[in-house]
Every structure is written in structure tokens, then in C-alpha cells.
C-alpha positions in Angstrom: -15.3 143.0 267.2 -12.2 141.8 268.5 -11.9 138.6 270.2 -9.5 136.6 272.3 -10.1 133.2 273.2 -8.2 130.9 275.3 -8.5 127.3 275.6 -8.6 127.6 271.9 -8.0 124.1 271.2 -9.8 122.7 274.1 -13.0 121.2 273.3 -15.2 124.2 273.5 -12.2 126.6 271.9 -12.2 125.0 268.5 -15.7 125.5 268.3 -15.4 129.2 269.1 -12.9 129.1 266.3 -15.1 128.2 263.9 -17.9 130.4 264.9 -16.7 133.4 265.7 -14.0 133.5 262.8 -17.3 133.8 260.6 -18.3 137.7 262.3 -15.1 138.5 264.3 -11.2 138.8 264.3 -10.2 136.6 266.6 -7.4 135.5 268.5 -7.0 132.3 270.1 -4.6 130.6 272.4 -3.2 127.2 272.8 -0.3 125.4 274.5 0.3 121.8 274.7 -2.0 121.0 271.8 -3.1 123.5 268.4 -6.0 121.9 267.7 -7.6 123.4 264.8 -5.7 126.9 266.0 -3.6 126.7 262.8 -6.2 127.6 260.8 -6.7 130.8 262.2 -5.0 133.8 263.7 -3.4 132.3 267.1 -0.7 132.0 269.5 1.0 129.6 271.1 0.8 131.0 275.1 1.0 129.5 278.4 -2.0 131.6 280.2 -0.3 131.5 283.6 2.7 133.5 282.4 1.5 136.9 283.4 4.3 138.4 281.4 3.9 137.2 278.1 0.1 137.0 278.8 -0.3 140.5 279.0 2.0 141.1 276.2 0.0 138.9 273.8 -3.5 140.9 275.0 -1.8 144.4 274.6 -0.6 143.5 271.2 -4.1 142.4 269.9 -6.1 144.8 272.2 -9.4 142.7 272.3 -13.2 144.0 272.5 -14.0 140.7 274.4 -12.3 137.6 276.0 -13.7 134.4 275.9 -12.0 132.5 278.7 -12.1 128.7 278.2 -8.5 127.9 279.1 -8.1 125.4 282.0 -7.8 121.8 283.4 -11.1 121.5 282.4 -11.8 118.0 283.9 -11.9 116.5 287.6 -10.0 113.6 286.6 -7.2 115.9 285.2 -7.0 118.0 287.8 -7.1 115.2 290.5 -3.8 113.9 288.8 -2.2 117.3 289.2 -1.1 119.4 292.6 -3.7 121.8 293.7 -0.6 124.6 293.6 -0.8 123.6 289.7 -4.3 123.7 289.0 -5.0 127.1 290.9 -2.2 128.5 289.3 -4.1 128.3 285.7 -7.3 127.8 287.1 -7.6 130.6 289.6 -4.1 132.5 288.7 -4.5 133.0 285.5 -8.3 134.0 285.6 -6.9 136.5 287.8 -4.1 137.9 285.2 -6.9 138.4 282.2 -9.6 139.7 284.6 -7.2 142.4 285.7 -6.2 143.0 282.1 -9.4 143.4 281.1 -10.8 145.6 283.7 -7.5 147.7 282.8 -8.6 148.0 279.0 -12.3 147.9 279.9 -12.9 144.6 278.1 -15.9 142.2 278.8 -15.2 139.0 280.5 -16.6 135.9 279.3 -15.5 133.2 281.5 -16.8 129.6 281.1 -17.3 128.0 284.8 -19.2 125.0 285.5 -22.3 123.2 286.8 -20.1 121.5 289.5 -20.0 124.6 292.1 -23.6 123.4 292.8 -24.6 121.3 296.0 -25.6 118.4 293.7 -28.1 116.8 296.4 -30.6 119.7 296.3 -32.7 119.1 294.0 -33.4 120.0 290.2 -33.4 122.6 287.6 -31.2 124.7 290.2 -31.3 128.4 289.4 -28.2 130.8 289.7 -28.7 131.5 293.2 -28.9 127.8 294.5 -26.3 127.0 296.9 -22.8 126.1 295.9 -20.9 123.1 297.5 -18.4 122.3 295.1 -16.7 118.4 295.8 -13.8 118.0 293.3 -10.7 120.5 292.8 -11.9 121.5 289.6 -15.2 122.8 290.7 -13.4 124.5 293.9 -11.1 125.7 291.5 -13.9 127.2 289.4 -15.4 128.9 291.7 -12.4 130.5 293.0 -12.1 132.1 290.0 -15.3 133.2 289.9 -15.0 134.7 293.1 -11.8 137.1 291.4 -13.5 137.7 288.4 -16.2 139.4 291.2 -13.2 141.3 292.7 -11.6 142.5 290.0 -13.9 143.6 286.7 -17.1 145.0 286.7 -17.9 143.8 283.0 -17.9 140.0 283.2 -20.7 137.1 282.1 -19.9 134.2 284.1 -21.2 130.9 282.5 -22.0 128.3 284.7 -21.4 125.5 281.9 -23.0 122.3 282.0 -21.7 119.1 280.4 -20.8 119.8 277.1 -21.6 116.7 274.5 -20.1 116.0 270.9 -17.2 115.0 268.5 -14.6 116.4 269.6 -12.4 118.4 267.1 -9.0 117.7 266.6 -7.4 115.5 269.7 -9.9 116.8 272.0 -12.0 114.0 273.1 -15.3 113.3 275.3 -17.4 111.3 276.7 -20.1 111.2 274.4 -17.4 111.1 271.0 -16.5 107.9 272.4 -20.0 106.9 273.1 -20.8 107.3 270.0 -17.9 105.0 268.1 -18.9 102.4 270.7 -22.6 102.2 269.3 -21.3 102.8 265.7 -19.0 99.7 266.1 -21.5 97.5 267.8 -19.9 97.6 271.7 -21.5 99.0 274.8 -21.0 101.9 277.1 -21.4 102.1 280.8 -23.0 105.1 281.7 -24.7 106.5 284.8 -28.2 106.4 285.3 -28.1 108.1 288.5 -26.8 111.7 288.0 -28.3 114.3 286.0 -27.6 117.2 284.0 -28.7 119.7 281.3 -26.5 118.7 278.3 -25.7 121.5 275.6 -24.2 120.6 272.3 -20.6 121.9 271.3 -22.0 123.4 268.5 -25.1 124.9 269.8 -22.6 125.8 273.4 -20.5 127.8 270.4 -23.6 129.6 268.8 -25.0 130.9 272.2 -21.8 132.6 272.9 -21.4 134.3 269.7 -25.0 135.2 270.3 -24.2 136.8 273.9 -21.7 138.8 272.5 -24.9 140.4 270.6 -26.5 141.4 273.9 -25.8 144.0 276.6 -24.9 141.3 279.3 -22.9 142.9 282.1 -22.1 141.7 285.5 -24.1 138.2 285.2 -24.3 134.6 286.6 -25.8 132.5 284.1 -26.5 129.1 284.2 -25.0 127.8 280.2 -26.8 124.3 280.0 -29.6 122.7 277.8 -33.4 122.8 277.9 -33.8 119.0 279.1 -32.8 117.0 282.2 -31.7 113.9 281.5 -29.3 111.1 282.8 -26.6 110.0 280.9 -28.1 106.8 280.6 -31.4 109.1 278.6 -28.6 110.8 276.7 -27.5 107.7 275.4 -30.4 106.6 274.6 -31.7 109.3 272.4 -28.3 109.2 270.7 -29.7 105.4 269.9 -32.7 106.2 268.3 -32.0 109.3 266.6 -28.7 107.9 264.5 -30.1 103.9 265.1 -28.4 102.4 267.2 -29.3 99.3 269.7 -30.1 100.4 272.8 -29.6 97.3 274.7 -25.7 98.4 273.9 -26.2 100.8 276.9 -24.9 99.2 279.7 -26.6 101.0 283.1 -24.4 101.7 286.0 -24.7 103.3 289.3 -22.4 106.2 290.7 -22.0 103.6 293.3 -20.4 101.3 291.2 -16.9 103.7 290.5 -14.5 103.3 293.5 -13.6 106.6 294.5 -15.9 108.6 292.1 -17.1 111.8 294.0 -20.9 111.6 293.8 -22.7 114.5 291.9 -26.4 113.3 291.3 -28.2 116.6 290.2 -26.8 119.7 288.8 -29.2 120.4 286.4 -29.9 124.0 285.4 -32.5 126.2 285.2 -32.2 128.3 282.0 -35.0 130.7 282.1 -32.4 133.4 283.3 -30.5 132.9 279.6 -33.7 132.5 277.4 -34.9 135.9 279.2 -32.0 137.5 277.5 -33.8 136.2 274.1 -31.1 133.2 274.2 -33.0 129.8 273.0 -31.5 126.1 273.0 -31.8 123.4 270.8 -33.5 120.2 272.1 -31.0 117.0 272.6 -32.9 115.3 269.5 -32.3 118.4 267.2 -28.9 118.8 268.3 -27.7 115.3 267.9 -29.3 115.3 264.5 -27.0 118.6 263.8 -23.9 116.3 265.0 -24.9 113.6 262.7 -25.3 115.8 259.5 -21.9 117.4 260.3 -20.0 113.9 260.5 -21.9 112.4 257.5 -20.7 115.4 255.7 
């Protein structure tokens, strides 16, 4: 199968890499950064250039696109104009879904937990209602709503936070948890907002696994099996690689001037796992993360 993946040296992309180079030809896409792109078939492209967008996707002529280029943080995209950040965000969504439709190519577009209405309740299933707060998440589901409009084949993930080392220069919150605890200093982290956590690597495996199945036209909520705060995260990062847990420093959403207050998006999964689509656990998956840094 041929496959085209943006955001190729984003956090999520260089994991793609890596998986689906094992059972696919790929081809992915970077800009600013190449990430581990080097070490595979890619081009350099700036996904909001319809033009050369289209050429690139012509030339390789993909079976699937994998669609994980963005600003793909809040704080990014709060630094940015929102002419900017729809223009990749929403813009070029639009370009590839209209490519795709044209060359009858499924859609695999990587949205986010943040569209939901984070004060109602837990475990929210794919038809809970959507109140996105930052740009990013407005942005997000913008393009969701064009992906709607313009293909028919499309699996829209609704991704939730995404925890790991980061390959390359990509970085995240937990990475830097991480060397915190490993050199003996604490992290602040909330203890008040909640989420379904999915591991890089098993975020990576899923997808190459939904490319197995005769998804068409879906929502699907792209998170872990557990609900946990990041304090909990932390913590189980603590005892699984043995760390102190009093270097958890607890903090309230409260306490960050400014921050915009999501306490619970955490996602149901059932609709994924009916699919035959099975997560690891936190523990298991942090042990996976450990064995792969201690070689």
C-alpha cells in the first residue's frame, strides 16, 4: 500500500515513519524541521501550497493519507494569527481532502480530544457535544467539518494527548517529565484535568492497524483505555521506571494565568476496540518506552 504522511517529522509523523516503512511505501512530508524523514522516502513541502501540494500527491499517487501536519499545539497556535493557523490547519485539510476524493484515496486525519465541551463529564463518546475553547481545537474542527464536505472515504481521529520521547527535535510534555525525574528535579503537573493518554508508539501501531480494516466515513475517538490526570500519569511513570514520587509537584489549572480550562476530555473507546482495535495499558506502554531508551 501506498502511503503519504504529513507532519512527518512532527511527533506522531516520525513514528508513522518507522511503522509503516516496515509494510508500506511511504511518503512523508516535512518543512521547517526533517526529523527522522531523511531516513526514508520524503519531501520537503509546505502543505498549504496547493500547487506544489498537489504536484507531490500526483507524482506518488497514494492508496492512503495520513494527515498529521499542523500547528499541533494551543500554545503554538495562540502565538500565531488565526489567518495563519487556518490556513494550514483548515486550508490545507481542504487541498488533500479534495485530492483525495479526486483520486479516491482514504483520508486519515488526526484531530483532537479538544473539540469536546470539557465540563460534561467523562469517558465522552463521539457524539458528545463539541465546544472547542482554544484556536487549535476551533481549528480542528473546522477541518473536520471539510473533510465532511468534501470526501466520502475519511477516518477522523479524535486524538487524545499523545505521551513519549519524542524523536528527533520533537519534544513533549511527558519527554521532559521524564528527564526531570531521571535527574532528580520535580514537575508541576495538573491534577485537575483529565484525559485518555495513548503512547506514541502504541498511537503509531493503531493506525497501521486501521489501515487493515474497512473503516469508511468514521468519527473515532483515538485515546487510551485509562482516565487519568496528569498528576496519575506521572505517577505511574514513578513507579514503573523508579522514580520518587514526592518529585511531582501538584498544581491546579487555576494556578496558570491565562490557561484556558479543559478539565475532562476523556474518551470513550469502545467505538475503536469494536473495530477489533485494542490499547495497551499506561503501565505496559511506559514499560515499552523504557525498554526502547535502555536500548
Amino acid at each position: 500500500m501506498k502511503v503519504f504522511i504529513t507532519g512527518g517529522s512532527g511527533l506522531l509523523g516520525q513514528y508513522l515513519n518507522m511503522r509503516l516503512s516496515q509494510s508500506h511505501e511511504i511518503l512523508t512530508v516535512y518543512n521547517n524541521n526533517i526529523g527522522n524523514c531523511d531516513r526514508f522516502n520524503s519531501v520537503k513541502l509546505d502543505i498549504g501550497n496547493t500547487k506544489k501540494l498537489k504536484e507531490v500527491f500526483v507524482s506518488f499517487l497514494p492508496d492512503v493519507v495520513i494527515h498529521t501536519g499542523a500547528y499541533s499545539r494551543p500554545e503554538i497556535c495562540d502565538n500565531l494569527s488565526r489567518e495563519e493557523v487556518f490556513r494550514i490547519n483548515v486550508g490545507a485539510t481542504a487541498g488533500i481532502s479534495v485530492l483525495c476524493e479526486k483520486h479516491k484515496c482514504l483520508l486519515i486525519f488526526s484531530s483532537t480530544d479538544l473539540v469536546y465541551d470539557g465540563n460534561r463529564g467523562s469517558m465522552l463518546k463521539e457524539d458528545a457535544e463539541i465546544f472547542p475553547l482554544s484556536l487549535y481545537a476551533e481549528s480542528k474542527f473546522e477541518a473536520e467539518k471539510v473533510i465532511k464536505a468534501n470526501l466520502r472515504d475519511f477516518v477522523i481521529l479524535r486524538t487524545s494527548l499523545l505521551y513519549g520521547i519524542g524523536l528527533s527535535d520533537s519534544v513533549n510534555n511527558f519527554h521532559k517529565m521524564y528527564d526531570n525525574f531521571k535527574a532528580g528535579k520535580t514537575s508541576r503537573l495538573f491534577c485537575d484535568q483529565f484525559r485518555t493518554p495513548l503512547s506514541l508508539i502504541d498511537a503509531a501501531e493503531l493506525i497501521a492497524q486501521i489501515l487493515t480494516k474497512d473503516m469508511r466515513g468514521e468519527i473515532i475517538n483515538f485515546g487510551g483505555r485509562e482516565r487519568v490526570s496528569r498528576v496519575e500519569l506521572g505517577e505511574i511513570l514513578c513507579v514503573v521506571a523508579g522514580f520518587d514520587k514526592s518529585l511531582i509537584e501538584k498544581i491546579s489549572m487555576g494556578d496558570v494565568p491565562g490557561l484556558l480550562k479543559v478539565p475532562d476530555v476523556s474518551l470513550n473507546t469502545d467505538k475503536l476496540r469494536s473495530y477489533g482495535i485494542e490499547q495497551k495499558s499506561i503501565e505496559e506502554s511506559i514499560f515499552e518506552i523504557l525498554r526502547n531508551i535502555n536500548g
